[in-house]
C-alpha positions as CSV (number, residue, x, y, z in Angstrom):
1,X,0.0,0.0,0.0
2,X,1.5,2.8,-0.5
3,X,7.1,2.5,-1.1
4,X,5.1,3.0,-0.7
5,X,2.6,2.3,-2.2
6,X,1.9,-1.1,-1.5
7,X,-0.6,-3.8,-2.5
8,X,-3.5,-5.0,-0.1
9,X,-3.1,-8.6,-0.1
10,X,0.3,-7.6,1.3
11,X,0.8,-4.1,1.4
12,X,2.5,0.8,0.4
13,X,2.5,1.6,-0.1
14,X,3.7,3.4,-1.6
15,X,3.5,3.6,-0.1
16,X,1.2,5.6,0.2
17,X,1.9,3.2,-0.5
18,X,0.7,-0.2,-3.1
19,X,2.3,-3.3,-3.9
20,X,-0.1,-4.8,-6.6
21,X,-0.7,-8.7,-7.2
22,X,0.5,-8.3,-10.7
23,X,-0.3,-11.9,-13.5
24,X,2.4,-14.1,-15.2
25,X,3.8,-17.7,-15.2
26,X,6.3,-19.3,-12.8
27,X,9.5,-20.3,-14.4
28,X,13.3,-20.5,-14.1
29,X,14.2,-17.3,-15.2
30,X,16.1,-18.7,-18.0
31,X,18.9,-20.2,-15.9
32,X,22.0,-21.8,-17.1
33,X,22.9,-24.5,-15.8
34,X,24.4,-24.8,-12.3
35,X,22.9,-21.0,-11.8
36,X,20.6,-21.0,-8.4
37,X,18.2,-18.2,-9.8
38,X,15.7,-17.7,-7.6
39,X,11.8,-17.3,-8.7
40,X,9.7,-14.3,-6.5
41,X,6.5,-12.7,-6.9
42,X,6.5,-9.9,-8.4
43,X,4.6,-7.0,-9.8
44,X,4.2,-4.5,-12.6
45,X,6.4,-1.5,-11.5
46,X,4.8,1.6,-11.8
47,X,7.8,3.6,-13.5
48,X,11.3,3.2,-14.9
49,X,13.3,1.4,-11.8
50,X,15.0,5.3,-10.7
51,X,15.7,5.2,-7.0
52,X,14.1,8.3,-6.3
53,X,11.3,8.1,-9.2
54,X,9.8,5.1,-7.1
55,X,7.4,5.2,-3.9
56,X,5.2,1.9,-4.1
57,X,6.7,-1.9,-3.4
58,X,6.3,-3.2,-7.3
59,X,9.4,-1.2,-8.0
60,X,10.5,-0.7,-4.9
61,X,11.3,-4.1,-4.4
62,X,13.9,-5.1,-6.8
63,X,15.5,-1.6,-6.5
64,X,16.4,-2.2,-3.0
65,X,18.6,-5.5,-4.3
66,X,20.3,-3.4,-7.2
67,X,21.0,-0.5,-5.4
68,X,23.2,-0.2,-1.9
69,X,22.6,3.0,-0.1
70,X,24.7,4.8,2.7
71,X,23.0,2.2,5.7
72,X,21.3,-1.1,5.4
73,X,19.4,-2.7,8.1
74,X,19.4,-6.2,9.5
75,X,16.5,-8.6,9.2
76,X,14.9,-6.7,12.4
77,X,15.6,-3.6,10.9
78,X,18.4,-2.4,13.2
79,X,20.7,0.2,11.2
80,X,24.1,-0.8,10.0
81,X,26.9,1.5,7.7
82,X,27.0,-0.2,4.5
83,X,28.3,2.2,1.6
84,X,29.3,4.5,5.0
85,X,32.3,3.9,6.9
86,X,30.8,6.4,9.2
87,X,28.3,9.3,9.3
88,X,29.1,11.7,12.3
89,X,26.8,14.4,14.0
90,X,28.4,18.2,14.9
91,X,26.3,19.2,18.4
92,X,23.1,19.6,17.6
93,X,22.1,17.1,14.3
94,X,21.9,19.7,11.8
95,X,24.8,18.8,9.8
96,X,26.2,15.4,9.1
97,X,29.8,14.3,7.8
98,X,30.1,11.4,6.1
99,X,33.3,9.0,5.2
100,X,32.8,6.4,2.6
101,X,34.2,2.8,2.5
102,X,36.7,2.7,-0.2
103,X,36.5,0.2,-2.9
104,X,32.8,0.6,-3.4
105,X,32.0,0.1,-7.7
106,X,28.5,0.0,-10.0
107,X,28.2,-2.6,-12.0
108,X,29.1,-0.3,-15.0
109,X,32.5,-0.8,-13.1
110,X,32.6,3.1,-12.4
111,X,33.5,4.0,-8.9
112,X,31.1,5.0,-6.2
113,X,32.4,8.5,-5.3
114,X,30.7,11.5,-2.9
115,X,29.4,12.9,-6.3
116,X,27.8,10.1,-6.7
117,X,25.5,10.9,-3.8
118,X,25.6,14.6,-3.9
119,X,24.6,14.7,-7.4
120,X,22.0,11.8,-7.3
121,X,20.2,13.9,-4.4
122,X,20.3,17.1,-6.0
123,X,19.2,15.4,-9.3
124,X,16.0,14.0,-7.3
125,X,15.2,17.1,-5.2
126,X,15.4,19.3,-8.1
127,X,11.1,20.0,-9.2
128,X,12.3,20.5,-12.6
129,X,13.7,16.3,-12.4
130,X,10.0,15.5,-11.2
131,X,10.9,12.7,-8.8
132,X,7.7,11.4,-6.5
133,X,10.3,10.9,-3.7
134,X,12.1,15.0,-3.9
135,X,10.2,15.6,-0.3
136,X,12.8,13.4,1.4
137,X,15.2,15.7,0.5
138,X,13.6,18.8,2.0
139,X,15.4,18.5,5.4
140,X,18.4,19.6,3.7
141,X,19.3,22.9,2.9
142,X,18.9,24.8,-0.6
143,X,15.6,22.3,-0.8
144,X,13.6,25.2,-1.2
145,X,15.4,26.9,-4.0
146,X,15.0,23.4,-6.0
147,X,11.6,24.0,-6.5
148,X,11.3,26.2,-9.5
149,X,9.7,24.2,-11.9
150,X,11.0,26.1,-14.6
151,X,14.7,26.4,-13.0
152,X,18.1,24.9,-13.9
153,X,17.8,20.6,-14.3
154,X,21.5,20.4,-12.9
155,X,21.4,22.9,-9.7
156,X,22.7,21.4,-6.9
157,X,21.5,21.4,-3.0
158,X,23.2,23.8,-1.5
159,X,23.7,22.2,2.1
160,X,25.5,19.1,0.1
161,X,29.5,19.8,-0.3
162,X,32.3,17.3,-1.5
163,X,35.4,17.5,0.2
164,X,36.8,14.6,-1.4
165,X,36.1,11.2,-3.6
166,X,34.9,9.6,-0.3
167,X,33.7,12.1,2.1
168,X,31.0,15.0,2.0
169,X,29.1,17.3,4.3
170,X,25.2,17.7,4.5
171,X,23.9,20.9,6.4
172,X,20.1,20.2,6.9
173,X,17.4,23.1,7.5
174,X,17.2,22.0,11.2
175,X,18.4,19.9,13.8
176,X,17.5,16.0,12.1
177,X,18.5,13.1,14.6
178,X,16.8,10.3,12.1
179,X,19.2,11.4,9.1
180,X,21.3,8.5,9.7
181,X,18.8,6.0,9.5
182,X,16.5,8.3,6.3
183,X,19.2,8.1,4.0
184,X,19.2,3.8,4.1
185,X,15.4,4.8,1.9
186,X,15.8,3.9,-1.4
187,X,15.2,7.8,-2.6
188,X,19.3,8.2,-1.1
189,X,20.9,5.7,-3.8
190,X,24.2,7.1,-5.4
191,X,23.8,7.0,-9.1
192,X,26.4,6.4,-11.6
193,X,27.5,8.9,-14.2
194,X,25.6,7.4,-17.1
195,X,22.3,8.2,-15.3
196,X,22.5,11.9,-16.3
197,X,23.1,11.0,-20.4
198,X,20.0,9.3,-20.4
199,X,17.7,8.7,-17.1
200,X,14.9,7.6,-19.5
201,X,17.2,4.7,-20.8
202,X,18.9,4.1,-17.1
203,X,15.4,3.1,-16.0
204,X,14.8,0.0,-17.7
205,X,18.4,-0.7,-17.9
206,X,19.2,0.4,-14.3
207,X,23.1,0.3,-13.3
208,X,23.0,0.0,-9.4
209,X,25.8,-1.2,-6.7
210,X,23.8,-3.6,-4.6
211,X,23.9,-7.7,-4.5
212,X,22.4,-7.7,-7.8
213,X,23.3,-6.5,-11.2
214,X,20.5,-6.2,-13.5
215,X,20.0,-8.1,-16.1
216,X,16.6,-7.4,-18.0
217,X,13.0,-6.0,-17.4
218,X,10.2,-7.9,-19.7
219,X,7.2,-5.9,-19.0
220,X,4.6,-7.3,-17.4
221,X,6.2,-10.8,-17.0
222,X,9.5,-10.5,-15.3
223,X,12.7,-8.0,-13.7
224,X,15.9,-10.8,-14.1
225,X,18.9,-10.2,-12.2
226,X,22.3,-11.9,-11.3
227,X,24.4,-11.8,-8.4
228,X,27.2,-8.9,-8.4
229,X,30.3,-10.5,-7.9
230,X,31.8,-7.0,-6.9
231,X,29.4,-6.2,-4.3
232,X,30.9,-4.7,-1.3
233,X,28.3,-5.2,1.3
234,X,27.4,-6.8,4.5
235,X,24.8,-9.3,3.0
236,X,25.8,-10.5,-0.6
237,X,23.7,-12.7,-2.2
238,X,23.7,-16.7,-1.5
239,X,21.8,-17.4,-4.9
240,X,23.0,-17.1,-8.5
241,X,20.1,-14.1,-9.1
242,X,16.8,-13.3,-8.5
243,X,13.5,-13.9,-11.0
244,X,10.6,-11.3,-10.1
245,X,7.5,-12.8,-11.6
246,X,5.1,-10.2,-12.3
247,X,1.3,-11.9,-11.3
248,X,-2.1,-10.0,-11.7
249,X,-3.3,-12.4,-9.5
250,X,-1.9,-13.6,-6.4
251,X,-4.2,-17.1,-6.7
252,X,-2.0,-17.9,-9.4
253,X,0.9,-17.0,-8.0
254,X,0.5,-19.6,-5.2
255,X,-0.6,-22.3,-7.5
256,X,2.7,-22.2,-8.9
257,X,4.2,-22.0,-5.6
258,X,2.5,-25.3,-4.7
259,X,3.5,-26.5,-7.6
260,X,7.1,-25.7,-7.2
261,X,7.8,-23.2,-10.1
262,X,7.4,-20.2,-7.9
263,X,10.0,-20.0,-5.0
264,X,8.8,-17.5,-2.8
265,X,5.6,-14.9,-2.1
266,X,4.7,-12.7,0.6
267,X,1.2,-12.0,-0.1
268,X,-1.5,-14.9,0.8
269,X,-4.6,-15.0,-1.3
270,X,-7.4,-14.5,-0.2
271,X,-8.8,-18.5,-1.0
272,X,-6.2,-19.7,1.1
273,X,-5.4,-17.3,4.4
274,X,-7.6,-19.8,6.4
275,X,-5.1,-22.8,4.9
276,X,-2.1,-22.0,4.0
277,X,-0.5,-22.7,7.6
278,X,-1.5,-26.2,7.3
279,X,-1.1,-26.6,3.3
280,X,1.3,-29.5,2.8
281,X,2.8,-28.1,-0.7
282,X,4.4,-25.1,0.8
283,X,6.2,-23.4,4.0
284,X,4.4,-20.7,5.9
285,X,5.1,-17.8,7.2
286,X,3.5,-15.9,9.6
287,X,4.5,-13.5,12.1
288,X,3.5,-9.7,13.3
289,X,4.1,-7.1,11.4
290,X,5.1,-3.6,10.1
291,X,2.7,-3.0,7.2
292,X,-0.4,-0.4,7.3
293,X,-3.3,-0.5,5.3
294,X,-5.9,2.4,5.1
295,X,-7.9,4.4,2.4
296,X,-7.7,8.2,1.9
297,X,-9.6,11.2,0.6
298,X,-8.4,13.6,-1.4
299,X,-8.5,17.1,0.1
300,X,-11.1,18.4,-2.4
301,X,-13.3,15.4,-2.3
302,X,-17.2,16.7,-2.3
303,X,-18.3,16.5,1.2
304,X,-15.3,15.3,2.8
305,X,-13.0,18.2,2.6
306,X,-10.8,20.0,5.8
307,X,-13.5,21.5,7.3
308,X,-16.6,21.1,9.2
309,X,-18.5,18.7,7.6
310,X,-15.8,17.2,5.9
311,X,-14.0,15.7,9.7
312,X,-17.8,14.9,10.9
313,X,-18.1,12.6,8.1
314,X,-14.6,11.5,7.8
315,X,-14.8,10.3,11.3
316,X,-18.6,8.8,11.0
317,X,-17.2,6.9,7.8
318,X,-14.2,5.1,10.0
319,X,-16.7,4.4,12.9
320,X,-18.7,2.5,10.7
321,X,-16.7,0.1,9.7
322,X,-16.4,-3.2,11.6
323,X,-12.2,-3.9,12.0
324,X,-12.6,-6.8,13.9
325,X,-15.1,-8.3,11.9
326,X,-13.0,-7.9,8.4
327,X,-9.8,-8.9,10.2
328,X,-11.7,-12.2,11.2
329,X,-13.8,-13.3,8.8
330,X,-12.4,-11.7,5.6
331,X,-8.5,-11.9,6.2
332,X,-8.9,-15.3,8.7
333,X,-7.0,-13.4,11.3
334,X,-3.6,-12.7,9.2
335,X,-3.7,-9.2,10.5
336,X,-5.1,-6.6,13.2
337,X,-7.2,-3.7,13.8
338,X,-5.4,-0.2,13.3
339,X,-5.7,1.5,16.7
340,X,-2.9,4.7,15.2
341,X,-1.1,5.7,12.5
342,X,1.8,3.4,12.9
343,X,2.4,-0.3,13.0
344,X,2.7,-2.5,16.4
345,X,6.5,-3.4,15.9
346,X,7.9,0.3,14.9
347,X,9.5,2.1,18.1
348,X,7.3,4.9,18.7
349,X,3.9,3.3,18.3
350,X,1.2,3.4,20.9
351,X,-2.4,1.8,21.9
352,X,-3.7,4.7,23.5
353,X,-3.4,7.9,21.6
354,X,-6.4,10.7,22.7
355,X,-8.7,10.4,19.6
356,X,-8.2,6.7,18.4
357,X,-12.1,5.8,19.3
358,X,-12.0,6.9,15.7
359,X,-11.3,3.4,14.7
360,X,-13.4,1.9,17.0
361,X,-16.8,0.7,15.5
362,X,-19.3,2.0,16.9
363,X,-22.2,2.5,14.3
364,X,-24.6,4.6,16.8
365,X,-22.2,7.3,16.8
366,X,-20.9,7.0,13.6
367,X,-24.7,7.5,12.6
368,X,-24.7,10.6,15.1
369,X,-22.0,12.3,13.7
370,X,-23.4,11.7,9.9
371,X,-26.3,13.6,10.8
372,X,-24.3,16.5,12.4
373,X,-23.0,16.6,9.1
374,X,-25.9,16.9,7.2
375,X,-27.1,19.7,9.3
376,X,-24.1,21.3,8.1
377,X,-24.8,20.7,4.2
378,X,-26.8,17.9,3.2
379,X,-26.4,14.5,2.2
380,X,-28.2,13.9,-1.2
381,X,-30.8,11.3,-2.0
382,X,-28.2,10.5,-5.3
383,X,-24.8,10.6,-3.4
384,X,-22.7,7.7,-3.1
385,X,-19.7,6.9,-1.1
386,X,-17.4,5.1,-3.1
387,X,-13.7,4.0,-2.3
388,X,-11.3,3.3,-5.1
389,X,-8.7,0.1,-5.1
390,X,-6.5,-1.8,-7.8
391,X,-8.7,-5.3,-8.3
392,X,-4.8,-7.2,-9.0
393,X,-4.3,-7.1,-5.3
394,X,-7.0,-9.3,-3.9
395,X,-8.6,-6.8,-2.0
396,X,-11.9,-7.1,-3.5
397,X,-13.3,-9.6,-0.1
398,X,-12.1,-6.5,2.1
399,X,-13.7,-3.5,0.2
400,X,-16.9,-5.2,-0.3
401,X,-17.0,-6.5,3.6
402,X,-15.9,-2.4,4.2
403,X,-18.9,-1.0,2.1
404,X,-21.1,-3.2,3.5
405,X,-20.3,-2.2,6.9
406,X,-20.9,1.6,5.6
407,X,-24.0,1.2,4.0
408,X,-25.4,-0.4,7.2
409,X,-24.4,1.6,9.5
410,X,-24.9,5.3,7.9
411,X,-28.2,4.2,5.8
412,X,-25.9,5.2,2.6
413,X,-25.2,3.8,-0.7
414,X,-21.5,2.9,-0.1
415,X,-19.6,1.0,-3.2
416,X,-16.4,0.0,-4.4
417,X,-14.5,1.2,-7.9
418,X,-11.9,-1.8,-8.1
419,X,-9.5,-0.5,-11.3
420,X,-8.2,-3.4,-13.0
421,X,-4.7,-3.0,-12.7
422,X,-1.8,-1.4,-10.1
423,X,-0.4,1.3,-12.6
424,X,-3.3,2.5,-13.8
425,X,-4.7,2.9,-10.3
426,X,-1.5,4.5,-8.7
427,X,-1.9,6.6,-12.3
428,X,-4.8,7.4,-11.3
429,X,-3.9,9.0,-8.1
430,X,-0.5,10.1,-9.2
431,X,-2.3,12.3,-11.5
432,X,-5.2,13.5,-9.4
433,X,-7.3,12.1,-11.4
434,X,-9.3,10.6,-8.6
435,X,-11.8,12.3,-7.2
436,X,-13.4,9.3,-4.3
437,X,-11.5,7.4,-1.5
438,X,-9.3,5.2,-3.0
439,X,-7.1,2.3,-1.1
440,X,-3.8,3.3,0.8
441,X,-1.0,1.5,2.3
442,X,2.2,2.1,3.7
443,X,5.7,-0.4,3.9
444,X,8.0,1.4,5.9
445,X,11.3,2.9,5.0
446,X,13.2,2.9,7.9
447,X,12.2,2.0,11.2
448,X,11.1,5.0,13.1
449,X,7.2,6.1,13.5
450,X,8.7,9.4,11.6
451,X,8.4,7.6,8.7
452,X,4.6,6.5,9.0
453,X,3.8,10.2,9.3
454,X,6.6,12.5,7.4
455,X,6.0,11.0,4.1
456,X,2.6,10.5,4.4
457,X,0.8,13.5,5.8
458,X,3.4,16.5,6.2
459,X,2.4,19.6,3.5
460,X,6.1,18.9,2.4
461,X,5.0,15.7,0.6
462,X,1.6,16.7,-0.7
463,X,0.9,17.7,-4.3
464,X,2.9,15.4,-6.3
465,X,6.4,16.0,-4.2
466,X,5.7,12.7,-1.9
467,X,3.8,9.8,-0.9
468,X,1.1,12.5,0.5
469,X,-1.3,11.7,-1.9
470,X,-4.5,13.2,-0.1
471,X,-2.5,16.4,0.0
472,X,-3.8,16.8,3.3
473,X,-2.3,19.8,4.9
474,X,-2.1,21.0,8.3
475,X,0.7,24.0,9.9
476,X,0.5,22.4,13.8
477,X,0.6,18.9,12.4
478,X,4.1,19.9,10.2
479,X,5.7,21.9,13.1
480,X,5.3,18.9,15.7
481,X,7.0,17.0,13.0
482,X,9.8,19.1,12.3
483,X,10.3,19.6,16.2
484,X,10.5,15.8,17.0
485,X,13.0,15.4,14.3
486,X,15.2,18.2,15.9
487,X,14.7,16.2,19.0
488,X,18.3,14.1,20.1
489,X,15.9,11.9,22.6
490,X,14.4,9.2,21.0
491,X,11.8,8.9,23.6
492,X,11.0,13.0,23.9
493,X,10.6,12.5,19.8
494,X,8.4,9.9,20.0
495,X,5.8,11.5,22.5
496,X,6.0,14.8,20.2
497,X,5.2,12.2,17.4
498,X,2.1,10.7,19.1
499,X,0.8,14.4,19.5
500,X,1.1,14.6,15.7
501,X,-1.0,11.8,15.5
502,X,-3.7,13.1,17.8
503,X,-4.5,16.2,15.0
504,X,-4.5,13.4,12.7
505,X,-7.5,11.8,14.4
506,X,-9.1,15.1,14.5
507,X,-8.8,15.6,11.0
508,X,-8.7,12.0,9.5
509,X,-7.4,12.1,6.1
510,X,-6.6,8.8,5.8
511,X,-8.8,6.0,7.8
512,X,-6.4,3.4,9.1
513,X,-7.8,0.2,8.5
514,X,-5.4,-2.4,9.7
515,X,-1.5,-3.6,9.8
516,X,-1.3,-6.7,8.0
517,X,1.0,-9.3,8.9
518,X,4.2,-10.6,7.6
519,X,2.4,-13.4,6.2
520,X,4.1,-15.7,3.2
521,X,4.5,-18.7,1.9
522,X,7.8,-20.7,0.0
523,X,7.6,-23.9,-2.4
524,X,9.0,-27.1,-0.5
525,X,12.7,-27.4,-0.6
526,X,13.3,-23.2,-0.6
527,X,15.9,-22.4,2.5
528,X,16.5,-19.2,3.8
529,X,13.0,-17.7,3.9
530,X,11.9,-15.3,6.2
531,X,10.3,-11.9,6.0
532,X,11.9,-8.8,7.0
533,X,11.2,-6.0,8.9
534,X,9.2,-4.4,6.0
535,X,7.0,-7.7,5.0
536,X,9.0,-8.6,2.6
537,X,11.6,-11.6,2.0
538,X,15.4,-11.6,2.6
539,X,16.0,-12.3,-1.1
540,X,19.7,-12.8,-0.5
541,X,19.3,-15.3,1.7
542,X,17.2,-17.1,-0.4
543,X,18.5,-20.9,-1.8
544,X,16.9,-24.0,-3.1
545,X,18.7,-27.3,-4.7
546,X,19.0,-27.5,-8.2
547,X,17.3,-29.9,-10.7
548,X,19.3,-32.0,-12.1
């Protein structure tokens, strides 16, 4: 849902995240023989694989092996220097030295140098560049002068400065303690030099520094990649390369995994949640987790905009659905009801924010506030309440169970728009283009709660320059934001987060529905699997024996 984008059998977001059940056949990835290429779901990306061009999970994914950034993190998602031999503080977190590791190539066999960063960030700040992800650069300084969208394609940020081939500075526009775990996001990639000839070319022949080296896309079937034998990392790969499989429909994509000609997915359908723990043709996987799902409304949606009526009926609409029920009877208990605007396993998040009975069903007072609403402006006899999702997710169960719920409780007509594919949804929304509620998700980043709300709600990242794809906009909201980033104490930063979230249950522009778990499945014989911090599996670590 939402990456953010991600998809709801999984999913990011993208993000806001959307990682779509995309269609195709299992295979082999066309592997030589003795090659251990490993076959994964996959997805239809929605652009050209460009680190910083990419906020949803179908793209996301694969970039993440093909690209190393400055940190990595573990399995749990505890922060490690990869690319960075060290990134040190001055006083008070507003600027940041870092030293690079030496050695440290792109598969193009060009070096990876300071440039390399400092260019690739400017490059993807820069408005004229139009990169969805240029709001995570907006903590550093000369952001703002970036944002002509009729200024100069090469400028560069002016808080970024090279002092040699493997150090630079950063001088943010405030005190930032999360900086050193932000730039492990994909958005922070170095780029190589041949980016700049062509960045149109470069992303569907991407040339990264990661455990992977990529080999070729074939749209709407497959991303192929091979193992980088020059990788310089603290988890290279223990397969010969990785096969993405792009599915529009998970269902298939687990019959070949029963069958054994799909190695690995970390989405369940929805025909075999209530199974697939005891199915004897595959291994499970299923464990709490870090992904958010929710739907949003864009600002200017009739009836539901930032004002008076607009929150009444925003927070009757989320009363009236029934979590529980959906989580137990639709999703067979692979997930749990959103009670804030994180996820359970994230450092920060909390049960028992001031305003969460706004995800608490309760249909008499969802009903009350309705009618509050319509004394405001009224409700007409024609309207409809419709929420928007991409139909190659298999979230079709879940929006019909939500409607449902809806409908009964407000004495609506509430419906469901499923769009048949991932890319032309996220298009869709990309574009503004669509004018209902429409499905959300969110796959974390890094592992702070700052990166459940930056991204997703701050004015910085609304109207086309982030994942804020409401464009919701609020001044308090931002300024708690920017002061728990300036603040060193994790703990002070995390209570000045939760107050964020309390003006997002006032205003509600997203309803949080619930975090799904890490819940997967891999064919009989596959070692190595797990899912990550993020829901997704440890490709690396990914091995199988070969046919003979």
């Amino acid at each position: 849902m939402q990456k953010k984008a991600i998809a709801f059998a999984a999913a990011a977001c993208s993000l806001a995240l959307a990682l779509g059940g995309c269609g195709g056949q299992g295979g082999n990835g066309d592997a030589a023989d003795g090659e251990m290429i490993m076959n994964v779901y996959g997805c239809e990306p929605q652009h050209p694989l460009i680190p910083a061009n990419t906020n949803e999970t179908c793209g996301g994914n694969p970039i993440d092996m093909l690209f190393a950034k400055l940190v990595t993190f573990d399995d749990e998602g505890n922060a490690q220097n990869e690319v960075a031999k060290e990134i040190v503080a001055n006083e008070d977190s507003s600027e940041y030295t870092i030293t690079l590791n030496d050695g440290w190539t792109f598969t193009d066999g060009t070096p990876v140098t300071s440039e390399s960063f400092t260019k690739a960030w400017s490059y993807s700040a820069n408005a004229v560049n139009g990169m969805v992800n240029a709001s995570f650069f907006s903590v550093i300084e000369g952001y703002e002068d970036l944002q002509d969208p009729n200024g100069d394609p090469n400028a560069q940020l002016s808080g970024l400065t090279v002092v040699d081939d493997t150090t630079f500075t950063v001088k943010l526009t405030g005190p930032n303690s999360t900086f050193p775990i932000r730039v492990g996001y994909t958005a922070y990639a170095p780029l190589p030099e041949s980016f700049y000839d062509d960045p149109e070319a470069f992303g569907e022949s991407p040339v990264g520094n990661g455990q992977y080296k990529f080999e070729e896309w074939n749209h709407n079937q497959n991303i192929k990649m091979v193992k980088n034998p020059d990788y310089k990392g603290v988890a290279p790969a223990q397969n010969d390369g990785l096969n993405f499989v792009v599915y529009t429909d998970p269902e298939a994509a687990y019959a070949d995994l029963s069958a054994g000609n799909l190695d690995a997915m970390h989405t369940i359908p929805t025909s075999a949640q209530a199974t697939f723990e005891t199915d004897e043709n595959v291994q499970p996987y299923n464990e709490a987790g870090s992904v958010f799902q929710s739907f949003t409304f864009p600002s200017d949606m009739e009836h539901f905009k930032l004002d008076d009526e607009g929150r009444l009926r925003r927070k009757a609409i989320s009363m009236a659905i029934d979590r529980q029920s959906i989580v137990d009877k639709v999703l067979n208990g692979i997930g749990t009801p959103a009670v804030e605007w994180s996820a359970p396993v994230i450092p920060g998040y909390s049960d028992s924010i001031p305003g969460n009975e706004a995800l608490s069903y309760n249909p008499e007072e969802a009903k009350k506030l309705w009618e509050q609403a319509n004394e405001i402006n009224p409700w007409g006899d024609d309207d409809q309440f419709v929420m928007a999702y991409n139909s190659d997710s298999g979230g079709k169960d879940v929006y019909d169970a939500m409607a449902n719920s809806i409908s009964n409780a407000l004495g609506i007509q509430a419906t469901t728009n499923p769009m048949p594919t991932f890319s032309e949804f996220r298009d869709s929304v990309s574009n503004r283009t669509m004018k209902n509620a429409f499905r959300t998700g969110w796959q974390p980043d890094y592992p702070s709660i700052e990166n459940y709300l930056q991204p997703l709600y701050t004015t910085d990242a609304a109207y086309g320059q982030g994942s804020n794809d409401g464009d919701y906009s609020n001044p308090e909201f931002d300024a708690l934001i920017t002061q728990a980033a300036a603040t060193p104490d994790t703990d002070e930063a995390n209570k000045l987060y939760q107050q964020a979230e309390e003006i997002l249950f006032q205003d509600m522009p997203a309803v949080p529905m619930y975090y799904s778990n890490a819940s997967g499945a891999a064919a009989l014989g596959v070692k190595g699997f797990v899912l990550n911090w993020k829901n997704v599996p440890v490709y690396q670590e990914l091995t199988k024996e070969l046919t003979k």
